[in-house]
N, C-alpha and C positions, 0 to 999 in steps of 0.2 A: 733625702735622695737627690741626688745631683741632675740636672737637664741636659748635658752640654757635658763633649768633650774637649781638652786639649791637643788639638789636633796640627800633627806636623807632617807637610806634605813636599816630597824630594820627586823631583822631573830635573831632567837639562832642557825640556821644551817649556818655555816660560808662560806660553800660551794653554798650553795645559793646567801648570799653576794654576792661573787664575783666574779659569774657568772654573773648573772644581773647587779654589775656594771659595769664589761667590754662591755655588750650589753650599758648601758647607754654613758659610757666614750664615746664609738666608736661614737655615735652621737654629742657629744661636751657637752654634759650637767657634771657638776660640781660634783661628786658625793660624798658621807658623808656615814660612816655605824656605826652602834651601834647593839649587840647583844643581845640587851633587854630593854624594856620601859625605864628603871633608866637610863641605859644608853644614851637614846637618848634625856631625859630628858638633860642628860649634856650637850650634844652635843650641843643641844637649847640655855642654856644660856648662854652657850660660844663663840655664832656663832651667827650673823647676822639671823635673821630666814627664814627657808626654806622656798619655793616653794613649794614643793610637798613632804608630805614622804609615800614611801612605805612599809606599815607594816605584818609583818602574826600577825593572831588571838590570836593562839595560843601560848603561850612563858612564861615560868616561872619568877615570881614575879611579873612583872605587864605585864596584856595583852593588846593588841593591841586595845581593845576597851577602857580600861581604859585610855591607850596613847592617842585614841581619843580625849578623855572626855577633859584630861589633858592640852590637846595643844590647842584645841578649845578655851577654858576659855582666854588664854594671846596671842595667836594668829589667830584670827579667819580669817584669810584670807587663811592661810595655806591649801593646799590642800590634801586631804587623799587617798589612792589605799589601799585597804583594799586585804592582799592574806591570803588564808586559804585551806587546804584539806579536811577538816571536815562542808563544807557549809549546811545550811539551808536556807530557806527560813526566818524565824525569824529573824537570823543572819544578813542575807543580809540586814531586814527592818532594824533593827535596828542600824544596822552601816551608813546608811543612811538620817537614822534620824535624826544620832548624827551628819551629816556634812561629811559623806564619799562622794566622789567621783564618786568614785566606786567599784567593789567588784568582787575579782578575782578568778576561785578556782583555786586552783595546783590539777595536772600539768598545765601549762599553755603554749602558744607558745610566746615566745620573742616578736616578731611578734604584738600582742595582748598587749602590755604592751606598747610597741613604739606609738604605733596608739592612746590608752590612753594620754601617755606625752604627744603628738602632738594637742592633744583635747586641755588638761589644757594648753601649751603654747600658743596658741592661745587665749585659755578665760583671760591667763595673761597679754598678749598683747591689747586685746580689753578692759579690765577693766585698764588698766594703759594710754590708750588713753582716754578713759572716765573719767580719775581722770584728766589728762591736758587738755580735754572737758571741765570742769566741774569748774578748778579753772581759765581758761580766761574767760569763762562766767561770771563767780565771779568779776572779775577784768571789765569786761566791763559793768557790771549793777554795780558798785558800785558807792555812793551816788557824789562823784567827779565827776563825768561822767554824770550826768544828770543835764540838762543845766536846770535854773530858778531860776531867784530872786524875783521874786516879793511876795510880804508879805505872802498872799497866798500860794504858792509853798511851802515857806520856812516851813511853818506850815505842811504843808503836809511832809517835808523829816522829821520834827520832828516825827511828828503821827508814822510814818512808822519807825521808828530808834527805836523808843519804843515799838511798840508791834511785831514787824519782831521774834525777837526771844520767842515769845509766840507760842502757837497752835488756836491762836483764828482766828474764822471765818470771811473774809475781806470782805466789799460787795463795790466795786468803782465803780461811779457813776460820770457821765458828757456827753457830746455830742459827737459824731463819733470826731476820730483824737486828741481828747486830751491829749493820752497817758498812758491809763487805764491798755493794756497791760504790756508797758513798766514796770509801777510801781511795775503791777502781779509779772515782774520777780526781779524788787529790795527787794520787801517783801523775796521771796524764798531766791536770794542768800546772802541775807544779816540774816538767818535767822540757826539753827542747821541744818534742815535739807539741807542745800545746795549741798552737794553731794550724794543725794537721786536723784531719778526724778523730774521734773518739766514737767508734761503732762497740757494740750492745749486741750479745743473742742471748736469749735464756735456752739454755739446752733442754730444758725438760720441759719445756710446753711445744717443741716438735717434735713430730715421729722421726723416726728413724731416713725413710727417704726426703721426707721434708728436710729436713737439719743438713745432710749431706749438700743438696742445691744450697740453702742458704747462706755454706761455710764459704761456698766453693765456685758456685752460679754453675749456670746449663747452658748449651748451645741449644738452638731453636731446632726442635724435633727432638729432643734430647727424650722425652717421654709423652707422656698424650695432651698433659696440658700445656707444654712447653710449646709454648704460640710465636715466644719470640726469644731472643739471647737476650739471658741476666746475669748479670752482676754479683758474684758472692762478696760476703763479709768481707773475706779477706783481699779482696781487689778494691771494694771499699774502702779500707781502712790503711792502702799503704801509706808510708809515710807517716804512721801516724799508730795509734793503740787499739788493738783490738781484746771487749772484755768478754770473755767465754764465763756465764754465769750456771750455777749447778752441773759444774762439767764432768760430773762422777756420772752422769745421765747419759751420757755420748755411750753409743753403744760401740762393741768392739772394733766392726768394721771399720767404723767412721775414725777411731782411737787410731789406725795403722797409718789411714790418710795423713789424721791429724798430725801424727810424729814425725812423715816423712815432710810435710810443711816446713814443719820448725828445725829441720835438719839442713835443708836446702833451700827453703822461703820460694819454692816453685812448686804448680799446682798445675791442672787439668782442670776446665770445669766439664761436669759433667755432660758427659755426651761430647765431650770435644777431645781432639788432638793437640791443640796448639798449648804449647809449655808455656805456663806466666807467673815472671818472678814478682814478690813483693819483698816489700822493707815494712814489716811490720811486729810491730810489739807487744807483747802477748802479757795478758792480768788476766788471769783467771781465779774462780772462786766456787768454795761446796760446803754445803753444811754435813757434809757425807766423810766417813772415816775412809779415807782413801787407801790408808795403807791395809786396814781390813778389806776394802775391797780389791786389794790386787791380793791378798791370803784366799778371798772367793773366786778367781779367778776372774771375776768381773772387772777390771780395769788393769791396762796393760804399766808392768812395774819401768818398763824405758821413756813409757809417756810423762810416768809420775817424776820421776827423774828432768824429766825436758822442763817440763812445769812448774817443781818446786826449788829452782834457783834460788831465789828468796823466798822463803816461807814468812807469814804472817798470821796467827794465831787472834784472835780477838774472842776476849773472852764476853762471856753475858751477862749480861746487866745484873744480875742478882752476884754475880762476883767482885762486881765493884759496885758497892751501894754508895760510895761516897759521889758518886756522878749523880743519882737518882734527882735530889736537889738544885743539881744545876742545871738538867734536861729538861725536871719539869720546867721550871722558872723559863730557860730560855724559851721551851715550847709555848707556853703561858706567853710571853710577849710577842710573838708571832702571830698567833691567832687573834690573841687581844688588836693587836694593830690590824690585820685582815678583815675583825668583825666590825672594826671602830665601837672597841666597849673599853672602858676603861675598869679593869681589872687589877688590884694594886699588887697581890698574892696571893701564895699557899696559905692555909690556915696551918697548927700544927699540927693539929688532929688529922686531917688530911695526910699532909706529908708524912705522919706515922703511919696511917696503911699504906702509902707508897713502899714506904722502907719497909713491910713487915709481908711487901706481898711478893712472889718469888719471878714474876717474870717471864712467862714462859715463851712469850713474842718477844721479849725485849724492848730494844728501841725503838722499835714499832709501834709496839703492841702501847710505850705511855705516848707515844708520839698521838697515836686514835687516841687514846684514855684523856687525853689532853686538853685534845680539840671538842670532843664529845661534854666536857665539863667549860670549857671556857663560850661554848653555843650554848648551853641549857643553862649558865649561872645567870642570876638572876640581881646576883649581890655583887658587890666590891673587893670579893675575895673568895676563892677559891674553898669551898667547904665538903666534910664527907660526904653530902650528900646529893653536891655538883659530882661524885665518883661513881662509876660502875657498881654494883654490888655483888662484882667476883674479889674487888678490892679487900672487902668486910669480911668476907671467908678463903682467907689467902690457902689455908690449910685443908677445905673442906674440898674434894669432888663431889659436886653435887649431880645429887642421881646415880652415882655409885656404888655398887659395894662390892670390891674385891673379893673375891678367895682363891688364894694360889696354893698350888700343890707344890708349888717349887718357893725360892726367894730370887730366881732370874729378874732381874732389870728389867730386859727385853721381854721376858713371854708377860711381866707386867703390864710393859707399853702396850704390846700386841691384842693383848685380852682388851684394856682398857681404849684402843681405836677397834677392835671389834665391837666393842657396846657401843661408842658413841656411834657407828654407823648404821648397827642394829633399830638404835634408838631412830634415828633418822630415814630410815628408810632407806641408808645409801645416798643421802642427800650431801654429797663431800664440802659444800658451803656453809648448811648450819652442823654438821659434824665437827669440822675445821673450829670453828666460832665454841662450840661445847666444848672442842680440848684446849681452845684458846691459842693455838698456832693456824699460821699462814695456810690455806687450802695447798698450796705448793709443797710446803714439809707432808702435809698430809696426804698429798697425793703418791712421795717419795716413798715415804713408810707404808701403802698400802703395796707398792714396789718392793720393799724390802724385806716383806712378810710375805708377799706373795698372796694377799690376798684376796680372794673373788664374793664377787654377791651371794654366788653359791655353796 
């Protein structure tokens, strides 16, 4: 983190100069004067460009707001201190509009101008962390970094290498644990906007009014806890990608809002009047058969439209077992390095119940199965018995036993999360863990059956 600005400071009062830069120097910041716009114009393309310049308004040839204008256009990062004795109100918006800072009158106390720099070094500090935020993210979602071969997969790093630098609407689709999210964030950082934001909601762990503020923000009084005016996702995220995660979970209301978003990129937040446009670009993602759910009427069929511009399918893990070997493996050198244990491999007997077991978390699910074996091994290689022991009974539901009156799929599922919640008391965390999917798929399916304790 840096101490110390590069600081350029424009008066035609010379006396002024270099009074303020001695207040400046004394702090350690760098200091530069120019006694008029043209001038400091030079100063700019002779120098590395500043940090912060301090201007007055007013000053023969070109003024201070012109200087604005000027330096904004070729260095928009540049910070602006706008000093003046002649302020208005106009003034003040106006310079602010243009990308000032902020806006000083004379006289002013030293004091008052210290506490400014201290502001912007600080925002230059946090913004230069944000940029090496911004470019390891980069570097760890890059297409290198995500582990799969199989035919499949590969289609998919094409799809996504192709349209990442578009603005089109992503809609990824597969079962819990596949790695939808992941992708969300390969599309982003592989995409212009990667040093924009990349905001995140999971739609199905808000309710209904919750979700709405979070998309959208509230005005203060907006409802009983609305204490103060917030910020939704999507004002978050202009400029930049926004990912809607299990977005078959947005209930209808919220779905109308949603569409007219993406139609016009303008919004209300709740409880307000005032119209606000965004530029933002939508990835969304469901493990939910969407076009079944707009045949239930549950999901509006102009949204699904809005949404699946590019569709992305990823299939699971027990569909391409040629991946299984090289997930474990990289997961295996991950943790090996995290734990500092030196771990050489799979045994084969191991990786024969990988491959004979079916998956039903997926990517996740050996991503845990992984980490769980590579903490408890004891040895220099990964053996069956560093493994879970759902691995050894790939075929078995244990503590089951079915009897259907039908051969439906679903009234299968439905019976078989009615026992495991039976079994549990309703406890949806060790239920989840017995059918061996995410508490989240199982909170959806008690959703999509419709089922109560009672």
């Amino acid at each position: 983190m840096s101490d110390r600005l590069r600081v350029l400071l424009v008066d035609d009062e010379v006396n002024m100069l270099e009074a303020l830069g001695d207040v400046l120097r004394g702090k350690g910041h760098a200091v530069s004067t120019a006694t008029g716009g043209l001038e400091a114009l030079e100063n700019l393309r002779g120098n590395a460009p500043f940090d912060l310049i301090i201007t007055d308004l007013k000053m023969p040839g070109m003024d201070g707001m012109k200087l604005l204008e000027r330096v904004k256009e070729e260095y928009p990062w540049t910070m602006f201190v706008m000093l003046t004795g002649y302020g208005t109100i106009k003034n003040a918006i106006d310079a602010t509009r243009k990308g000032a800072y902020n806006y000083i009158l004379k006289p002013f106390n030293p004091d008052e101008i210290l506490q400014i720099v201290d502001r912007i070094l600080e925002r230059k500090n946090l913004l230069e962390n944000n940029i090496y935020f911004q470019e390891t993210l980069s570097k760890n979602y890059h297409f290198d970094n995500i582990v799969g071969r199989a035919p499949a997969m590969q289609a998919i790093f094409e799809r996504i290498k192709t349209i990442a630098p578009t603005n089109s609407s992503v809609l990824l689709t597969g079962e819990s644990g596949t790695g939808k999210e992941l992708l969300a964030n390969v599309i982003h950082y592989s995409s212009p906007r990667k040093n924009r934001p990349f905001i995140k909601v999971s739609c199905a762990s808000l309710s209904d009014g919750i979700l709405e503020s979070e998309l959208f923000g509230h005005e203060k009084g907006a409802f009983t806890s609305a204490f103060t005016q917030r910020k939704g996702r999507f004002e978050l995220a202009d400029k930049g990608t926004l990912f809607l995660d299990q977005i078959g979970d947005i209930p209808l209301s919220t779905q109308a809002k949603l569409l007219r978003i993406l139609q016009a990129m303008e919004f209300e937040r709740v409880g307000g009047t005032e119209t606000i446009k965004v530029d933002v670009r939508l990835v969304s993602a469901s493990n939910q058969n969407l076009e079944k759910a707009i045949r239930e009427k549950r999901f509006r069929e102009d949204l699904f439209h809005r949404l699946n511009v590019v569709p992305i399918h990823i299939p699971p893990l027990r569909e391409r077992k040629e991946d299984i070997p090289i997930l474990a493996n990289y997961f295996l050198r991950m943790f090996a390095k995290e734990t500092h244990k030196r771990i050489g491999g799979i045994s084969d007997d191991a990786l024969n119940l990988m491959l004979s077991y079916h998956w039903p978390g997926n990517v996740r699910e050996l991503r845990n199965y992984m980490e769980r074996a590579v903490v408890l091994s004891g040895s220099d290689i990964i053996k069956p018995a560093d493994l879970p022991p759902e691995l050894g009974n790939a075929d078995e539901a244990e503590g089951f036993t079915l009897r259907l009156s039908s051969k439906s799929l679903p009234e299968a599922e439905r019976i078989l999360i009615v026992k495991a919640l039976e079994e549990t008391g309703w406890n949806l965390s060790k239920s989840a863990t017995l059918l061996r999917i995410s508490r989240g798929t199982l909170y959806n399916k008690i959703k999509k059956y419709g089922l109560n304790k009672n």
